[in-house]
DSSP file (Angstrom, degrees, kcal/mol; ACC not computed):
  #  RESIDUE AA STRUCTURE BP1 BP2  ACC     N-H-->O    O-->H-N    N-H-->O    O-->H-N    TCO  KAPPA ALPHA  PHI   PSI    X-CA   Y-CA   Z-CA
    1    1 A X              0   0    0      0, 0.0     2,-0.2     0, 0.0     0, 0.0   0.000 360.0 360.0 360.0 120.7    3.9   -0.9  -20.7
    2    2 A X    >>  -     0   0    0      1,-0.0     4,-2.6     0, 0.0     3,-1.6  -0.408 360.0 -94.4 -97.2-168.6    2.9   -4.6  -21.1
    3    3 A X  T 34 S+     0   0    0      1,-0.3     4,-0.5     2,-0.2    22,-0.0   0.482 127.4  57.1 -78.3 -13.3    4.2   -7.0  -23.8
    4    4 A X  T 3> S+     0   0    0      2,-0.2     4,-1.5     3,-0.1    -1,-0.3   0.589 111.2  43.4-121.3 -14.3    1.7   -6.4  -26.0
    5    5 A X  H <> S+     0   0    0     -3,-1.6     4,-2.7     1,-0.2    -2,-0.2   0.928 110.5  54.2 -67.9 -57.4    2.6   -2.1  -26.0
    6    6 A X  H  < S+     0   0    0     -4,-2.6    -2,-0.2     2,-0.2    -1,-0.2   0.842 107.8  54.4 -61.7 -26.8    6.1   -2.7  -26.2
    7    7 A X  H  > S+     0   0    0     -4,-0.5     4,-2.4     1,-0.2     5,-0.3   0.996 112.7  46.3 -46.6 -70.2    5.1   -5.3  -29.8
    8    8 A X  H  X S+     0   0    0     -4,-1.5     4,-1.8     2,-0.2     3,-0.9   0.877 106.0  56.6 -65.7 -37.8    3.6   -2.6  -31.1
    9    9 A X  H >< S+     0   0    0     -4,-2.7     3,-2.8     1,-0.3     2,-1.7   0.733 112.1  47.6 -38.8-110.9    6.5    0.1  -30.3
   10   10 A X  H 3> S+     0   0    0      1,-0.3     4,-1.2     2,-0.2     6,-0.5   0.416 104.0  54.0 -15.8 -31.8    8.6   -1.8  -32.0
   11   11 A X  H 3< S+     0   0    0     -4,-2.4    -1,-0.3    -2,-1.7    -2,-0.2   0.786 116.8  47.8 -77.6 -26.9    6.4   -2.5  -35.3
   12   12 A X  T X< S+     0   0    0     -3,-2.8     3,-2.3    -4,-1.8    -2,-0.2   0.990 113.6  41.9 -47.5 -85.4    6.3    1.1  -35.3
   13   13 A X  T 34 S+     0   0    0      1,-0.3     2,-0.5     2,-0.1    -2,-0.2   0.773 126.2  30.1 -46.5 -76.1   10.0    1.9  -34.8
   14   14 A X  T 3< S-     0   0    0     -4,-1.2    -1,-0.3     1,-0.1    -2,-0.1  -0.048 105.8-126.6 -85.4   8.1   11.5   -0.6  -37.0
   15   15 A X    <   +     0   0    0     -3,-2.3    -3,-0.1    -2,-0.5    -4,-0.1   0.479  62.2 112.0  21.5  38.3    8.7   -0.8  -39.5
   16   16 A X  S    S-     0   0    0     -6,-0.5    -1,-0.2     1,-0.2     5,-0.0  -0.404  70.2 -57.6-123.3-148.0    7.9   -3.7  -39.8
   17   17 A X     >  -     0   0    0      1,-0.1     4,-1.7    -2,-0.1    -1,-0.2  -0.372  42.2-125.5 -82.9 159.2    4.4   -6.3  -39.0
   18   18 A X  H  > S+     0   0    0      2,-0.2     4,-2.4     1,-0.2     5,-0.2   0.840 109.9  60.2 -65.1 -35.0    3.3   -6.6  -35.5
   19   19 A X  H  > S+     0   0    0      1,-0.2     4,-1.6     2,-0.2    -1,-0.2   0.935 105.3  52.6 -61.5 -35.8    3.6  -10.6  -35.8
   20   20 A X  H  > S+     0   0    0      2,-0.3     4,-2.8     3,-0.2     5,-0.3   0.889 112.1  38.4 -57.4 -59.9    7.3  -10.1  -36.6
   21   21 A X  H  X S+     0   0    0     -4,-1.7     4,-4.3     2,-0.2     5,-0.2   0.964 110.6  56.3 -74.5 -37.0    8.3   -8.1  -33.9
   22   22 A X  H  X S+     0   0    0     -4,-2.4     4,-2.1     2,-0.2    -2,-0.3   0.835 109.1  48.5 -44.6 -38.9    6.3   -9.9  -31.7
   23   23 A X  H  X S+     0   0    0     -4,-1.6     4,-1.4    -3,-0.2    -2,-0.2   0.887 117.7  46.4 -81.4 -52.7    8.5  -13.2  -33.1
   24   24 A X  H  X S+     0   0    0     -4,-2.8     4,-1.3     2,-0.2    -2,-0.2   0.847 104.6  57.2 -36.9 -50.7   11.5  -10.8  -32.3
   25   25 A X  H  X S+     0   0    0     -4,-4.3     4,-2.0    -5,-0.3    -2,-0.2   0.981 115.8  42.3 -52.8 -64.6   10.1   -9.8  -28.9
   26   26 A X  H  X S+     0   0    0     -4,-2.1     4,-0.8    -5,-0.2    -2,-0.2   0.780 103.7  55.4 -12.3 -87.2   10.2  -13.5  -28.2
   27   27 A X  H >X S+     0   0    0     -4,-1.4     3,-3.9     2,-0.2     4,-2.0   0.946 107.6  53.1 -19.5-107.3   13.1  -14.5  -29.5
   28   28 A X  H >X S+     0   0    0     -4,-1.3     3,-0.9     1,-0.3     4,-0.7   0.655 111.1  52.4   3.6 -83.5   15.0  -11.7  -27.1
   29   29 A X  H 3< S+     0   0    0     -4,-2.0     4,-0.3     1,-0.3    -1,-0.3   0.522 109.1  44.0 -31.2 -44.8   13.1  -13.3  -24.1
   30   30 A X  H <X S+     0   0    0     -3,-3.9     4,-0.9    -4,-0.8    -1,-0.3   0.675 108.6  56.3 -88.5 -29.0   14.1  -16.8  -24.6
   31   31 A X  H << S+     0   0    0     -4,-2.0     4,-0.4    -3,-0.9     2,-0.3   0.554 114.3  38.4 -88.8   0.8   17.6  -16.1  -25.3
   32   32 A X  T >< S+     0   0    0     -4,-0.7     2,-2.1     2,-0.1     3,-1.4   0.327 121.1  48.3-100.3-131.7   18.0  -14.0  -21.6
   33   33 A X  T 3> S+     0   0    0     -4,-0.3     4,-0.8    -2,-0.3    -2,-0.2  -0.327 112.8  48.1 -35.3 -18.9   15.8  -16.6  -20.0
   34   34 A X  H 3X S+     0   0    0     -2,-2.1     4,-2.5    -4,-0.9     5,-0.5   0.787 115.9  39.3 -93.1 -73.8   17.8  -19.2  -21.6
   35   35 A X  H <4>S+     0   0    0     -3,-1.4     5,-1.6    -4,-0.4     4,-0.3   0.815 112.1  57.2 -60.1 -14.4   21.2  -17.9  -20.6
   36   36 A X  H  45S+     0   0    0      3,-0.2    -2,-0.2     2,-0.2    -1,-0.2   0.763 108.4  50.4-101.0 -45.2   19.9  -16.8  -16.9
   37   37 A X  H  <5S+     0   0    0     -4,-0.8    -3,-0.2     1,-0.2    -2,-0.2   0.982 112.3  45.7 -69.0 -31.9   18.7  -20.8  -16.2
   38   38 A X  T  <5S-     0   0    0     -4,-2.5    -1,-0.2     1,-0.1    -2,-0.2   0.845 124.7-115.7 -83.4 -13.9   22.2  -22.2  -17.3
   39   39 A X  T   5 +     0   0    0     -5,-0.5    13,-0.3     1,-0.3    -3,-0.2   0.626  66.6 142.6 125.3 -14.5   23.4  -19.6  -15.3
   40   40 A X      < -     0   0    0     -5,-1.6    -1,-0.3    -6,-0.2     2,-0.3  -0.394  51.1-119.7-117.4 120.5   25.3  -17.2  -17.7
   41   41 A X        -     0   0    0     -2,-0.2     2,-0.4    10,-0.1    10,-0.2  -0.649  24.5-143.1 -85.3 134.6   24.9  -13.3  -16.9
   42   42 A X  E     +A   50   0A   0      8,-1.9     8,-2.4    -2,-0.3     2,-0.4  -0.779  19.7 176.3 -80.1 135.6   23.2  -10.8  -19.8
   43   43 A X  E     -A   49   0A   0     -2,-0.4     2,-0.5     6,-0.3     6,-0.2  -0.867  12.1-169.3-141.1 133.6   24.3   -7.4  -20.3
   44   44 A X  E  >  -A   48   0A   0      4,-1.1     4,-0.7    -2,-0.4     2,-0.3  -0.874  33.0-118.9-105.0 133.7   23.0   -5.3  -22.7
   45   45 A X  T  4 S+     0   0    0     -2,-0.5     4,-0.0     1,-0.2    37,-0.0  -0.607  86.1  11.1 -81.5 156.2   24.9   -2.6  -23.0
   46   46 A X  T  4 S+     0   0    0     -2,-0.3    39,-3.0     1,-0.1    36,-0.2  -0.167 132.0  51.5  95.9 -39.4   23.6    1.0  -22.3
   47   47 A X  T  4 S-     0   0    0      1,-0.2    35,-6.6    37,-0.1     2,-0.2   0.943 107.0-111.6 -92.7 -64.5   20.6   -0.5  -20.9
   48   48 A X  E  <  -AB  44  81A   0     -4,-0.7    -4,-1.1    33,-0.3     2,-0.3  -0.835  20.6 -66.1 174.3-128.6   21.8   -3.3  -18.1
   49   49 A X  E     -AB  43  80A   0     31,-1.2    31,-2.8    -6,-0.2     2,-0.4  -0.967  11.7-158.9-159.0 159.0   22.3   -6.4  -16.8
   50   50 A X  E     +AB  42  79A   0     -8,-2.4    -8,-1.9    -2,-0.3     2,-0.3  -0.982  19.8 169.3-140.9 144.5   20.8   -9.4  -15.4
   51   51 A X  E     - B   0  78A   0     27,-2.7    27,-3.5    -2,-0.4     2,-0.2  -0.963  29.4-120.1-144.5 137.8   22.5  -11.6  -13.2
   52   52 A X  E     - B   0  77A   0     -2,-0.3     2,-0.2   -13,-0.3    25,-0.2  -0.484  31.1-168.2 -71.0 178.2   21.3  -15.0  -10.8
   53   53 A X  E     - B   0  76A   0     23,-0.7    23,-1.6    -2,-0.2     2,-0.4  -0.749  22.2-123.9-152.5 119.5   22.0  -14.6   -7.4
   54   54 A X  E     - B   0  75A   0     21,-0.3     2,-0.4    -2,-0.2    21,-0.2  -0.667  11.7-156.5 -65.7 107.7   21.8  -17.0   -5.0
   55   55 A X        -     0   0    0     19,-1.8     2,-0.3    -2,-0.4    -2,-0.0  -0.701  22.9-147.9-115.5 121.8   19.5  -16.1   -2.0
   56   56 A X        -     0   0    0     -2,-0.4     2,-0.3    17,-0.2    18,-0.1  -0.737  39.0 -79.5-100.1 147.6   21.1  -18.7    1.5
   57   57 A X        +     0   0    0     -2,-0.3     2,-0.2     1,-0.1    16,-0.2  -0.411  59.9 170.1 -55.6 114.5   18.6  -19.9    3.9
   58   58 A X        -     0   0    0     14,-0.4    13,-3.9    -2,-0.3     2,-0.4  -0.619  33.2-100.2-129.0 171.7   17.0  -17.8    6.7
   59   59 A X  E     +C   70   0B   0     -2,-0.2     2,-0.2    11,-0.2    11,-0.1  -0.808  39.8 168.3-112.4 158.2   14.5  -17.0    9.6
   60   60 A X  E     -C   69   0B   0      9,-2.9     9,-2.3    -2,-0.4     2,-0.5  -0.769  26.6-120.3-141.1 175.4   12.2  -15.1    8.8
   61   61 A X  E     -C   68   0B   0     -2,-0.2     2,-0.5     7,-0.2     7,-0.2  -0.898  17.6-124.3-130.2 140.8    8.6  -14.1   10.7
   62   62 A X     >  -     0   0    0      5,-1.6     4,-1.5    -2,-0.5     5,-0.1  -0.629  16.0-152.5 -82.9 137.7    4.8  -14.4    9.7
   63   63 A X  T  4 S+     0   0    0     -2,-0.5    -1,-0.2     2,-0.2     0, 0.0   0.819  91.5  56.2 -91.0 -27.0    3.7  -10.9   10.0
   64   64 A X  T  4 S+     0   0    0     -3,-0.2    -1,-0.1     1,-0.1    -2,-0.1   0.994 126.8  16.3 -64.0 -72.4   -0.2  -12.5   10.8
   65   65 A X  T  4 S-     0   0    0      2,-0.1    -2,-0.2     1,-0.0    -1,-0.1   0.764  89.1-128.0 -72.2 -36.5    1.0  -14.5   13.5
   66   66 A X     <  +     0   0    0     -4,-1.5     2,-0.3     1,-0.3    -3,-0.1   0.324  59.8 141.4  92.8  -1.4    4.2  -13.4   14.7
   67   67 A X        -     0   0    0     -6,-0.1    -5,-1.6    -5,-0.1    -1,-0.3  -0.575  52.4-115.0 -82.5 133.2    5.7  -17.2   14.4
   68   68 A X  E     -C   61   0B   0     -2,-0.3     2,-0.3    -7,-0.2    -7,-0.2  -0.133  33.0-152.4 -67.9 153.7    9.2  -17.6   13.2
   69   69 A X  E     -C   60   0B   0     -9,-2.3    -9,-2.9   -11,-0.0     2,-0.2  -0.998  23.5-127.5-150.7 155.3    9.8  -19.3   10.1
   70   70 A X  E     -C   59   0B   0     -2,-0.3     2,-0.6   -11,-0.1   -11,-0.2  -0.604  29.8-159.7 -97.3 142.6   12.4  -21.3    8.2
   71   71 A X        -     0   0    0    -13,-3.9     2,-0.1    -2,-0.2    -1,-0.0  -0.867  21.5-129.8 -99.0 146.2   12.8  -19.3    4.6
   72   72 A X        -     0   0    0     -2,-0.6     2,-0.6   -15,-0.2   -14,-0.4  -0.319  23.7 -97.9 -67.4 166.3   14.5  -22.0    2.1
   73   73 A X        +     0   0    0    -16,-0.2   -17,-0.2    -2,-0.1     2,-0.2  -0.842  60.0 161.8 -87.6 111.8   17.8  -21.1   -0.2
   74   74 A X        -     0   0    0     -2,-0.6   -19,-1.8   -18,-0.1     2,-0.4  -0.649  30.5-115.9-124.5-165.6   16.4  -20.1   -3.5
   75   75 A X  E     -B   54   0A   0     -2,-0.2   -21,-0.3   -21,-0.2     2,-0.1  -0.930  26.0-179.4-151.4 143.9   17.7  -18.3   -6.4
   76   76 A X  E     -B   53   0A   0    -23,-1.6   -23,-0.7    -2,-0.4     2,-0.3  -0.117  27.5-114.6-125.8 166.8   17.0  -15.2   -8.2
   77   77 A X  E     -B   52   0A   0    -25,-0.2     2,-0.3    -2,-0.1   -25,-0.2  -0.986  26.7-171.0-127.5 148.3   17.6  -12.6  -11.0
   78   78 A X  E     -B   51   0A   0    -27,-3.5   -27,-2.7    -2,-0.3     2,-0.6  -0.874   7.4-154.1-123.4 148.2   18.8   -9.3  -10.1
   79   79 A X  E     -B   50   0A   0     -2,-0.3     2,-0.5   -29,-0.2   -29,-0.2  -0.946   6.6-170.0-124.1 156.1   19.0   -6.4  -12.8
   80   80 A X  E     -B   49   0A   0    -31,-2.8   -31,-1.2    -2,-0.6     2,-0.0  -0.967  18.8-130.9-135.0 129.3   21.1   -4.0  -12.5
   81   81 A X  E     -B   48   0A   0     -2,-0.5   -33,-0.3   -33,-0.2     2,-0.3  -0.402  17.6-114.5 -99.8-172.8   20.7   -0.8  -15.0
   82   82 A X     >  -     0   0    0    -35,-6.6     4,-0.9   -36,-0.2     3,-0.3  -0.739  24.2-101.7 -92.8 145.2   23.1    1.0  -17.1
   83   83 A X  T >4 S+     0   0    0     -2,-0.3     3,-3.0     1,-0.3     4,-0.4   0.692 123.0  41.0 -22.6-108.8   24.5    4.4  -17.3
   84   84 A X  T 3> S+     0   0    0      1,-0.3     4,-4.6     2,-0.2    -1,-0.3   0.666 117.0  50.7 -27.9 -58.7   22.6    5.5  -19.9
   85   85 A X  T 34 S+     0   0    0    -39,-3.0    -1,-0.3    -3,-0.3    -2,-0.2   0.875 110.2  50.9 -41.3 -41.0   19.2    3.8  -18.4
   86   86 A X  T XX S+     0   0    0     -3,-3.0     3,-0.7    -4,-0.9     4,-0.6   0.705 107.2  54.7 -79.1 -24.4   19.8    5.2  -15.5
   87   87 A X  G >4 S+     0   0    0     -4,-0.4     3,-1.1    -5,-0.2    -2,-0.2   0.969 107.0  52.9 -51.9 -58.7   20.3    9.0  -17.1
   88   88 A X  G 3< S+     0   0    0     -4,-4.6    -1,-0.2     1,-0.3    -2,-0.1   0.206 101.4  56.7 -89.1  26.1   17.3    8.9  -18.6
   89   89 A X  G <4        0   0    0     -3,-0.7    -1,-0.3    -5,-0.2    -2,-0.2   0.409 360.0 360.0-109.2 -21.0   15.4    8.1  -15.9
   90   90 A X    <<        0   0    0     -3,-1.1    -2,-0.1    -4,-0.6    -3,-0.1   0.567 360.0 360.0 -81.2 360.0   16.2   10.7  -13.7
C-alpha cells in the first residue's frame, strides 16, 4: 500500500474528501517524525511503537572486495508492533 492507497482508505472509511485525509495523513506523519528527531518514543496503542536507537561504530566488510571497513555510529528508528498488530498478521 503506498501513501496515496492508504489517502484514499481513509476518505473512504471516515467519509470524508480525499484532500482532507490526505491533510490528516500528514499531520500524523509530522507529529511521529517530529517526536522521533527530538528523540521522544511513539506508541500507538494496539498498533505499536517507534523508538530511536542508537547504532555504535563498527567493522564491517565490502562484500565486492573483501576490505574491511570502518562503519560510523548512526542512529535509527526501530518499530516494534503491538499485540493486536501482531494477531492479525498471523
Amino acid at each position: 500500500m503506498k501513501k496515496d492507497d492508504l489517502v484514499t482508505f481513509v476518505s473512504q472509511k471516515a467519509g470524508i474528501t480525499r484532500k482532507a485525509a490526505g491533510e490528516t495523513i500528514h499531520a500524523v506523519l509530522e507529529g511521529i517524525s517530529s517526536a522521533l528527531e527530538k528523540g521522544d518514543p511513539v506508541s500507538l496503542i494496539g498498533f505499536g511503537g517507534f523508538k530511536v536507537v542508537e547504532r555504535s561504530a563498527r567493522q564491517g566488510r565490502n562484500p565486492q572486495t573483501g576490505e574491511t571497513i570502518h562503519i560510523s555510529a548512526s542512529r535509527a528508528v526501530k518499530f516494534t508492533p503491538g499485540k493486536v498488530l501482531k494477531q492479525r498478521v498471523q
